[in-house]
FIDO-787851 format. One record per atom (N, C-alpha, C): residue number from 1; x negated, y negated, z negated; atom name; residue in one letter. Coordinates in Angstrom, 1 decimal. Last residue first. Layout:
<atoms>
+-----+--------+--------+--------+------+------+
: pos :   east :  north :     up : site : code :
+-----+--------+--------+--------+------+------+
: NUM :      X :      Y :      Z :   CA :    A :
...
+-----+--------+--------+--------+------+------+
</atoms>
This chain:
<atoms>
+-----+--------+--------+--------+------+------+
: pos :   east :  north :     up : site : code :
+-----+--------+--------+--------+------+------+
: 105 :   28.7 : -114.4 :   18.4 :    N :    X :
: 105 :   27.7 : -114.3 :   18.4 :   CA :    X :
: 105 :   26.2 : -113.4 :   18.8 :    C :    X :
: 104 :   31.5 : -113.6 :   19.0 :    N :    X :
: 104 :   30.5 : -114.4 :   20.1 :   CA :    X :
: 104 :   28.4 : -114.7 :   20.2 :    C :    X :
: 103 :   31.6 : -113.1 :   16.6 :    N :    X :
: 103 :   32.2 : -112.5 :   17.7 :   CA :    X :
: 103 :   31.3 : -112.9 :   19.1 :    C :    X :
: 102 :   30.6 : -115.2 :   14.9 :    N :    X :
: 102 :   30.2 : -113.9 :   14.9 :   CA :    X :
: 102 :   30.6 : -112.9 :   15.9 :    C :    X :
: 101 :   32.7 : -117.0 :   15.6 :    N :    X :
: 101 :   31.9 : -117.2 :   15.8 :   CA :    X :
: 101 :   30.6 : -115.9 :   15.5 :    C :    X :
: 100 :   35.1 : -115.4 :   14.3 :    N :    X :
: 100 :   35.2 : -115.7 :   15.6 :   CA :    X :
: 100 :   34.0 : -116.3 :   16.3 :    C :    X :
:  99 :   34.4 : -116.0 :   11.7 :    N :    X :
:  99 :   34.0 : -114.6 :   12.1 :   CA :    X :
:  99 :   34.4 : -114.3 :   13.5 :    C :    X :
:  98 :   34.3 : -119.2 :   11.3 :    N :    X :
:  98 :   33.1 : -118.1 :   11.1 :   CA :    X :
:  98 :   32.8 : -116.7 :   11.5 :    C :    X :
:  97 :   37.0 : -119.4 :   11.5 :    N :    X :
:  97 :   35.9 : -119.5 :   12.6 :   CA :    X :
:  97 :   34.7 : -119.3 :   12.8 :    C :    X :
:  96 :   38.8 : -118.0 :    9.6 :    N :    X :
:  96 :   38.1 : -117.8 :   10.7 :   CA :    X :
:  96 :   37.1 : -118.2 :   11.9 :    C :    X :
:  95 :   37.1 : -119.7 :    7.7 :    N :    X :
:  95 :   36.9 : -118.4 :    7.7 :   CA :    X :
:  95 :   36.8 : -117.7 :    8.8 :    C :    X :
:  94 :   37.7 : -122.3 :    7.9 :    N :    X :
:  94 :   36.6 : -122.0 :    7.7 :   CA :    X :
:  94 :   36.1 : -120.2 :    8.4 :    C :    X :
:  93 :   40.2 : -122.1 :    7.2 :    N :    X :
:  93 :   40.0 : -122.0 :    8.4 :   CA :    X :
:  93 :   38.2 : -121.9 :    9.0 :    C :    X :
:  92 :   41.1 : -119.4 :    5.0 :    N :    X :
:  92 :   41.1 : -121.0 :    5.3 :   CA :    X :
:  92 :   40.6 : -121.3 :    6.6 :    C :    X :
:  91 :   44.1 : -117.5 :    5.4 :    N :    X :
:  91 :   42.8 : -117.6 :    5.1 :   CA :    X :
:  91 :   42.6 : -118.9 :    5.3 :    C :    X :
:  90 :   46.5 : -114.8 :    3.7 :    N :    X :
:  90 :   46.3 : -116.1 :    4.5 :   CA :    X :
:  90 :   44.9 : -116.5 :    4.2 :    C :    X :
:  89 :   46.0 : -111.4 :    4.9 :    N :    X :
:  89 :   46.1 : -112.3 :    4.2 :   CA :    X :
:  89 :   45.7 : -113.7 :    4.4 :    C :    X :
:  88 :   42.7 : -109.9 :    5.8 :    N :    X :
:  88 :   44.6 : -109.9 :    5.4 :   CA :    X :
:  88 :   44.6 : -111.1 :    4.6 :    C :    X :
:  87 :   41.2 : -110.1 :    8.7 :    N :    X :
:  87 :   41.1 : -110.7 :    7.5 :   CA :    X :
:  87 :   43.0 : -110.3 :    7.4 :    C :    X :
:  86 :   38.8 : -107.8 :   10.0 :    N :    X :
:  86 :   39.8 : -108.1 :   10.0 :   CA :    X :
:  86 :   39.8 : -109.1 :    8.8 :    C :    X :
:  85 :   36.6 : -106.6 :   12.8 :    N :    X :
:  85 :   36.5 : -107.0 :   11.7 :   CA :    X :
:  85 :   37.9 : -107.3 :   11.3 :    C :    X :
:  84 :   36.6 : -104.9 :   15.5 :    N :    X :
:  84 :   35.2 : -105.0 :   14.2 :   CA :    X :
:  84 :   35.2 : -106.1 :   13.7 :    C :    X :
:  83 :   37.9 : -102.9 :   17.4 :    N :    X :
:  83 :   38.2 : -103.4 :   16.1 :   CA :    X :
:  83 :   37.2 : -103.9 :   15.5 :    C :    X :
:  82 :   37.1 : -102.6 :   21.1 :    N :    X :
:  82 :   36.8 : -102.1 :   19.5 :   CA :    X :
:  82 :   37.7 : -103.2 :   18.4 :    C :    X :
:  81 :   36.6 : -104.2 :   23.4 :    N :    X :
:  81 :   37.8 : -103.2 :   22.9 :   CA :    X :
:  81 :   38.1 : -102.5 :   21.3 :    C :    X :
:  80 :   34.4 : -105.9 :   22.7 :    N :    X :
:  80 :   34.3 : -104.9 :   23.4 :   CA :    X :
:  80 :   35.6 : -103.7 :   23.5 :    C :    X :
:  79 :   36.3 : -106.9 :   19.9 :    N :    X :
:  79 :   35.2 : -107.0 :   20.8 :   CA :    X :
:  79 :   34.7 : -105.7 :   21.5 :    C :    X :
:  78 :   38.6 : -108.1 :   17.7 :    N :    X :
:  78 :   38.0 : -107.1 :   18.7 :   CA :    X :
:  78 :   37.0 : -107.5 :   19.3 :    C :    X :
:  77 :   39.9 : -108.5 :   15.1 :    N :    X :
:  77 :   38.9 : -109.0 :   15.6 :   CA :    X :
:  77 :   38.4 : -107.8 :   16.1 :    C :    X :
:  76 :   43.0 : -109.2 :   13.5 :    N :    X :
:  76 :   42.3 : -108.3 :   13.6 :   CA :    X :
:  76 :   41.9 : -109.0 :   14.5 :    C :    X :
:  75 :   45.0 : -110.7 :   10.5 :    N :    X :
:  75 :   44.1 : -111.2 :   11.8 :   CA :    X :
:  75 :   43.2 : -109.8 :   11.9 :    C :    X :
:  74 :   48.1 : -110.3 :    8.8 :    N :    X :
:  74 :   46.7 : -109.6 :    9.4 :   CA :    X :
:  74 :   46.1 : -110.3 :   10.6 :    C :    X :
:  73 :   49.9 : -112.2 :    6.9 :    N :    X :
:  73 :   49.3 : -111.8 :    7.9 :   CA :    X :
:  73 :   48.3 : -110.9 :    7.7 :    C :    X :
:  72 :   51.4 : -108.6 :    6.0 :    N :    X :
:  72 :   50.7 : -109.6 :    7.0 :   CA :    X :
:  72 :   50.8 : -111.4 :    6.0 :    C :    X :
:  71 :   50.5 : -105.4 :    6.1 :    N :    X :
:  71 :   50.7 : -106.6 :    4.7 :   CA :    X :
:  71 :   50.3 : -107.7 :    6.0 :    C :    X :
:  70 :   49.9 : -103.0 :    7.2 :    N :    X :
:  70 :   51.2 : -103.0 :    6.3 :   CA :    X :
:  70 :   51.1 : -104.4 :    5.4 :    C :    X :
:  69 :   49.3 : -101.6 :   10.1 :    N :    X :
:  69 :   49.2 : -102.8 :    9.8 :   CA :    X :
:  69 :   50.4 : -103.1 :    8.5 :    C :    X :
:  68 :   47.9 :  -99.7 :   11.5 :    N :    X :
:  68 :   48.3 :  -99.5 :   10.2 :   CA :    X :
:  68 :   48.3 : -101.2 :    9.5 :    C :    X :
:  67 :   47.2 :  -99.8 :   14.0 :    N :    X :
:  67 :   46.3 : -100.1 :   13.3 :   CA :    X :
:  67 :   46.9 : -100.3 :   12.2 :    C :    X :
:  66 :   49.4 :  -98.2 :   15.4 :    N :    X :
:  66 :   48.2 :  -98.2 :   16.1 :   CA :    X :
:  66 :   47.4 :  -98.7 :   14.8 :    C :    X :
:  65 :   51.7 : -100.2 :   14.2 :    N :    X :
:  65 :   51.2 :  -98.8 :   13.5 :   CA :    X :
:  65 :   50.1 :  -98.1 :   14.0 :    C :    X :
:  64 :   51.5 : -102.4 :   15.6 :    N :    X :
:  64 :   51.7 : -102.2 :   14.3 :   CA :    X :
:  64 :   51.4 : -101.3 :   13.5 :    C :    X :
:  63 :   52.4 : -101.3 :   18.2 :    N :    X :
:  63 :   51.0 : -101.7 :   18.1 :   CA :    X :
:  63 :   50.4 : -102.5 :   16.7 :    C :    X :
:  62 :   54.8 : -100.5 :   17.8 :    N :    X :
:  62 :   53.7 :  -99.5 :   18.4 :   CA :    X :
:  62 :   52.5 :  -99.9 :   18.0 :    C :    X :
:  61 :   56.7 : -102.2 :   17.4 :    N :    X :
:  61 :   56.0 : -101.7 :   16.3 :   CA :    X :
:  61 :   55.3 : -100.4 :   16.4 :    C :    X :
:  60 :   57.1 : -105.3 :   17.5 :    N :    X :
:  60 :   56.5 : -104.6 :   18.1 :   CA :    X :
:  60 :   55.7 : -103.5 :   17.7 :    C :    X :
:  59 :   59.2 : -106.6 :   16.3 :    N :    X :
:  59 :   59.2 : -106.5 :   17.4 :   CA :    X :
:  59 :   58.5 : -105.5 :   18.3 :    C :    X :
:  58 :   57.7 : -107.8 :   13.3 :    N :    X :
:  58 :   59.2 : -107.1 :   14.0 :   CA :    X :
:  58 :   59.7 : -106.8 :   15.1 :    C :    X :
:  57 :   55.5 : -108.7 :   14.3 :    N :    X :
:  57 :   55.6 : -107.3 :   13.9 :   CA :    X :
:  57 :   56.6 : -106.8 :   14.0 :    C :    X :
:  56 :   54.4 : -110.4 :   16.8 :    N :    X :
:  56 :   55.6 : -110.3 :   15.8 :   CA :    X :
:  56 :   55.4 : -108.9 :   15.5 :    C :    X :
:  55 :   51.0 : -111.4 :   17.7 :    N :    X :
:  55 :   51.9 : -110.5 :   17.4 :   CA :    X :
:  55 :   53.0 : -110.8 :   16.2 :    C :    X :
:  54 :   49.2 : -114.3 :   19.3 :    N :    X :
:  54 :   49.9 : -113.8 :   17.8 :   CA :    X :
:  54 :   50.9 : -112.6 :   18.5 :    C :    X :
:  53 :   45.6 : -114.7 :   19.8 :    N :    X :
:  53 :   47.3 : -114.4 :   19.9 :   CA :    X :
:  53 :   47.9 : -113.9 :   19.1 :    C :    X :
:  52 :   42.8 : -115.7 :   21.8 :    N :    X :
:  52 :   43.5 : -115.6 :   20.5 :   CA :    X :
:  52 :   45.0 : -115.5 :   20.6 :    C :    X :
:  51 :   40.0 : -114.8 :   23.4 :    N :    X :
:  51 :   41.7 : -115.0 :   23.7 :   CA :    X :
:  51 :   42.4 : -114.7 :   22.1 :    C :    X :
:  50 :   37.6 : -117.0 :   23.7 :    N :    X :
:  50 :   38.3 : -115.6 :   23.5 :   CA :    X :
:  50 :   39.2 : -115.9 :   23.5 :    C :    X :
:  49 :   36.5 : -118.9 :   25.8 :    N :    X :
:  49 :   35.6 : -117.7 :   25.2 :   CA :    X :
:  49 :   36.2 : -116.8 :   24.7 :    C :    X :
:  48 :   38.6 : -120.9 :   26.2 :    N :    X :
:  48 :   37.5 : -120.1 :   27.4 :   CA :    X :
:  48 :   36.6 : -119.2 :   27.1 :    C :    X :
:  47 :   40.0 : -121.8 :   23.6 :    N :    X :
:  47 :   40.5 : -121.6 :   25.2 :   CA :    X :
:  47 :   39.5 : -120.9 :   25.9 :    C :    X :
:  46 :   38.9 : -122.5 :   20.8 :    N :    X :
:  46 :   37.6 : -121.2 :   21.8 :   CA :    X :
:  46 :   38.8 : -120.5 :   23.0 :    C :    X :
:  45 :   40.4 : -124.4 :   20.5 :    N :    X :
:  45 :   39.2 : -124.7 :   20.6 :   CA :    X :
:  45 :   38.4 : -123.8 :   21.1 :    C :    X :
:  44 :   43.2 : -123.4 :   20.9 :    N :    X :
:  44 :   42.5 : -124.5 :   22.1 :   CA :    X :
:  44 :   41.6 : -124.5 :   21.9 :    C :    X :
:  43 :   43.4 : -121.2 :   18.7 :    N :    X :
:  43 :   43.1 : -120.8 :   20.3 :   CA :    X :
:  43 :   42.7 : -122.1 :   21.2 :    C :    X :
:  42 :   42.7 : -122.9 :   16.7 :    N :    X :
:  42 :   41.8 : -122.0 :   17.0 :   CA :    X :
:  42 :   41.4 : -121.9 :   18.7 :    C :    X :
:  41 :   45.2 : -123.5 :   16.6 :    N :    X :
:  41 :   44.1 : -124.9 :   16.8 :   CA :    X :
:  41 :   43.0 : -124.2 :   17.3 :    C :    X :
:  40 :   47.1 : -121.7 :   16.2 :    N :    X :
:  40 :   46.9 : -122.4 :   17.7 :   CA :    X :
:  40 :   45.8 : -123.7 :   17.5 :    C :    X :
:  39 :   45.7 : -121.4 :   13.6 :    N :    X :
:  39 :   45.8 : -120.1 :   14.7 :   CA :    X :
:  39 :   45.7 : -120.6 :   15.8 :    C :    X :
:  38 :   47.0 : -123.8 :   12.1 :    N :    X :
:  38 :   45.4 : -122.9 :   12.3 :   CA :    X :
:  38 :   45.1 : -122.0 :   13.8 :    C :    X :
:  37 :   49.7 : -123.0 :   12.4 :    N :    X :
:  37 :   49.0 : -124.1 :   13.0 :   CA :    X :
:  37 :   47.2 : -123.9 :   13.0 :    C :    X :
:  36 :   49.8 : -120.6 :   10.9 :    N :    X :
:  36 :   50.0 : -120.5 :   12.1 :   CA :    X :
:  36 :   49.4 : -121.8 :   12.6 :    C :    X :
:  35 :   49.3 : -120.4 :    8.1 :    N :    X :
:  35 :   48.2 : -120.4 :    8.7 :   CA :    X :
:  35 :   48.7 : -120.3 :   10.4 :    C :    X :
:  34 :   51.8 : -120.7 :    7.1 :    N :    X :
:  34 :   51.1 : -121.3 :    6.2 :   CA :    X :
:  34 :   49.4 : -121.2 :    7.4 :    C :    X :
:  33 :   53.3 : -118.7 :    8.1 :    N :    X :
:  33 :   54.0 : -120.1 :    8.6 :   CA :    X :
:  33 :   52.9 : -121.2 :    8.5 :    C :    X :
:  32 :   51.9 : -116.9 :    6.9 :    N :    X :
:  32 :   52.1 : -116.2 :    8.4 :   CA :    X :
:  32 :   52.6 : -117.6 :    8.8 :    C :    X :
:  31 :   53.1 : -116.9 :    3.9 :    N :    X :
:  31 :   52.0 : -117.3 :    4.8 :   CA :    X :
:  31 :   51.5 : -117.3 :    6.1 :    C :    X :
:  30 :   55.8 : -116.4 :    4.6 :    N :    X :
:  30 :   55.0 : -117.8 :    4.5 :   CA :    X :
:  30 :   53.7 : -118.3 :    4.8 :    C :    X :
:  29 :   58.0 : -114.6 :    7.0 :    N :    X :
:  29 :   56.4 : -114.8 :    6.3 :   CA :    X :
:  29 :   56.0 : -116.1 :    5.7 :    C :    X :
:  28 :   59.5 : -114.7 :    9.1 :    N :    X :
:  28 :   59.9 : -114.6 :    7.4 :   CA :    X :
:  28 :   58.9 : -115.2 :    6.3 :    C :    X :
:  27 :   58.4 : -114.3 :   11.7 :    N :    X :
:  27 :   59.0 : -115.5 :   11.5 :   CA :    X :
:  27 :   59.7 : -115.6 :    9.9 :    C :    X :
:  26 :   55.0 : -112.7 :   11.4 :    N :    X :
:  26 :   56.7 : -112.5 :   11.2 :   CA :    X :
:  26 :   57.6 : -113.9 :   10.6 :    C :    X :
:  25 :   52.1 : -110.9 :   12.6 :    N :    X :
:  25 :   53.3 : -112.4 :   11.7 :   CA :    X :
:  25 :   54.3 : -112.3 :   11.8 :    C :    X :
:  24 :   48.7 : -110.9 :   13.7 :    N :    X :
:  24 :   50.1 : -109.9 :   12.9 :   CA :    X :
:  24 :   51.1 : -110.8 :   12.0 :    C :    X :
:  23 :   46.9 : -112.1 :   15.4 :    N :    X :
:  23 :   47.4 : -112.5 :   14.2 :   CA :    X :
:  23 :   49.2 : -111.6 :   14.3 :    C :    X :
:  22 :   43.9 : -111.1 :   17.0 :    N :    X :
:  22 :   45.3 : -111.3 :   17.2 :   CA :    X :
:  22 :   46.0 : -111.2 :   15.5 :    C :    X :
:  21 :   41.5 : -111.9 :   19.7 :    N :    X :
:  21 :   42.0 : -112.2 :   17.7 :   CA :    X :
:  21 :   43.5 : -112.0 :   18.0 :    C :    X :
:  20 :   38.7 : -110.9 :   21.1 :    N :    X :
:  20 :   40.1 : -111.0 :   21.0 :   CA :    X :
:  20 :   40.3 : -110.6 :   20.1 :    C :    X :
:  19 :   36.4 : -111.7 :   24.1 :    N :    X :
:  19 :   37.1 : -110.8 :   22.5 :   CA :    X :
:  19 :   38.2 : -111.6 :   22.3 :    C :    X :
:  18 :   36.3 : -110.7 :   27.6 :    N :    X :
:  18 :   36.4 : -112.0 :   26.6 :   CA :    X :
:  18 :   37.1 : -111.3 :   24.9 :    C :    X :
:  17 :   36.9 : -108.6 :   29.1 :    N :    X :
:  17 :   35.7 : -108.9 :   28.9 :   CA :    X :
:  17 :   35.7 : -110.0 :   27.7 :    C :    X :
:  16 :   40.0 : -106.8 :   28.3 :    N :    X :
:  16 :   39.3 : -108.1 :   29.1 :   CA :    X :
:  16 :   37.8 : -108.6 :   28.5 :    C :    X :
:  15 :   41.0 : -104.5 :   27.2 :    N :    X :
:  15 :   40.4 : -104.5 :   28.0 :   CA :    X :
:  15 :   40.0 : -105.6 :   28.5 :    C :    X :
:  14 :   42.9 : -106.1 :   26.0 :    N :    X :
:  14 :   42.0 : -105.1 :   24.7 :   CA :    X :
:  14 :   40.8 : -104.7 :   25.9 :    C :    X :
:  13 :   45.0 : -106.9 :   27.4 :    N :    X :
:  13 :   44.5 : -107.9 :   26.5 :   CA :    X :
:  13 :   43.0 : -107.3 :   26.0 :    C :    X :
:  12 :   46.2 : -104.3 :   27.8 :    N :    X :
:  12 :   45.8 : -104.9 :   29.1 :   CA :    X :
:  12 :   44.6 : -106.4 :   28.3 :    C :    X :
:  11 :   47.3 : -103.8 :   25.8 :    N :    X :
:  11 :   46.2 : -102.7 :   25.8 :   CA :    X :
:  11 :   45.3 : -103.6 :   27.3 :    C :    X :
:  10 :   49.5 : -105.8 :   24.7 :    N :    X :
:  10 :   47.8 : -105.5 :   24.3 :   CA :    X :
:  10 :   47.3 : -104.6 :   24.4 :    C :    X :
:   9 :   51.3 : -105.9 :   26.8 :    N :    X :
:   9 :   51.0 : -106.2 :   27.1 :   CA :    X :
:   9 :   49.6 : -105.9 :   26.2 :    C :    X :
:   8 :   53.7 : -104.5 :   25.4 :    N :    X :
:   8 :   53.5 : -104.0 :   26.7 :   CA :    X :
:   8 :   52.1 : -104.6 :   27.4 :    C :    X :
:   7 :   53.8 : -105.3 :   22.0 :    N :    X :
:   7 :   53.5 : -104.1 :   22.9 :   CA :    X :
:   7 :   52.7 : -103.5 :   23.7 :    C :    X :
:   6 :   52.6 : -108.6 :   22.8 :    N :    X :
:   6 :   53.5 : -107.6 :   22.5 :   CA :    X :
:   6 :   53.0 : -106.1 :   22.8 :    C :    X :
:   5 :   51.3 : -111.8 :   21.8 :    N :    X :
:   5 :   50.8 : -110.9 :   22.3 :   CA :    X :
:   5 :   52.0 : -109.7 :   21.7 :    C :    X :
:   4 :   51.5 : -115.1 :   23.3 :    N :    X :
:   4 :   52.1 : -113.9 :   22.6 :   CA :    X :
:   4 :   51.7 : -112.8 :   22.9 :    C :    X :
:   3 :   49.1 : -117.2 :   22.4 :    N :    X :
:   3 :   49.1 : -116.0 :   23.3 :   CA :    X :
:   3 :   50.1 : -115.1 :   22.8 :    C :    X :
:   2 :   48.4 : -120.1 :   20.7 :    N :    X :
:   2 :   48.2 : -118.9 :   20.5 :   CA :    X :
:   2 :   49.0 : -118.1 :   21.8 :    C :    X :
:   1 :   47.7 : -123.4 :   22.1 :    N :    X :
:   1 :   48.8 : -122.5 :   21.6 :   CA :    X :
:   1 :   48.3 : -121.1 :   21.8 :    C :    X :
+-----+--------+--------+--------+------+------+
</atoms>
């Protein structure tokens, strides 16, 4: 199961040695409904290498507008604290784990 990630809590997430996905969503969203089971299959399969988690946009809209987040879903891909890479939009799952494996890579 994916990591709620809010607000108060992803600057502390952005700092942890381990990279980090986080999925921009909104309980409205289809696609955002359409790739959520993906998302928490993701997080049990790389449980001990990165931290994957989902953001409500509706809720949290500090760290919404931090990265100009205007079409979700958005998956953003950090490393070392940094942003370095993103996917909008719903994706297959191929995808991500291709660029969650370039994370690590």
């Amino acid at each position: 199961m994916a990591l709620e990630v809010t607000d108060s809590n992803f600057e502390e997430l952005l700092k942890s040695e381990k990279p980090l996905v986080i999925d921009f969503w909104a309980e409205w969203c289809g696609p955002c409904r359409m790739i959520a089971p993906i998302i928490d299959e993701l997080a049990e399969m790389y449980d001990d290498r990165v931290t994957i988690g989902k953001l409500d946009v509706d809720s949290n809209n500090d760290t919404v507008a931090l990265f100009g987040v205007r079409n979700i879903p958005t998956i953003l891909f950090f490393k070392g604290g940094e942003m370095v890479d993103k996917v909008v939009g719903a994706a297959q799952r191929s995808t991500f784990v291709e660029k969650i494996d370039a994370l690590l890579g």
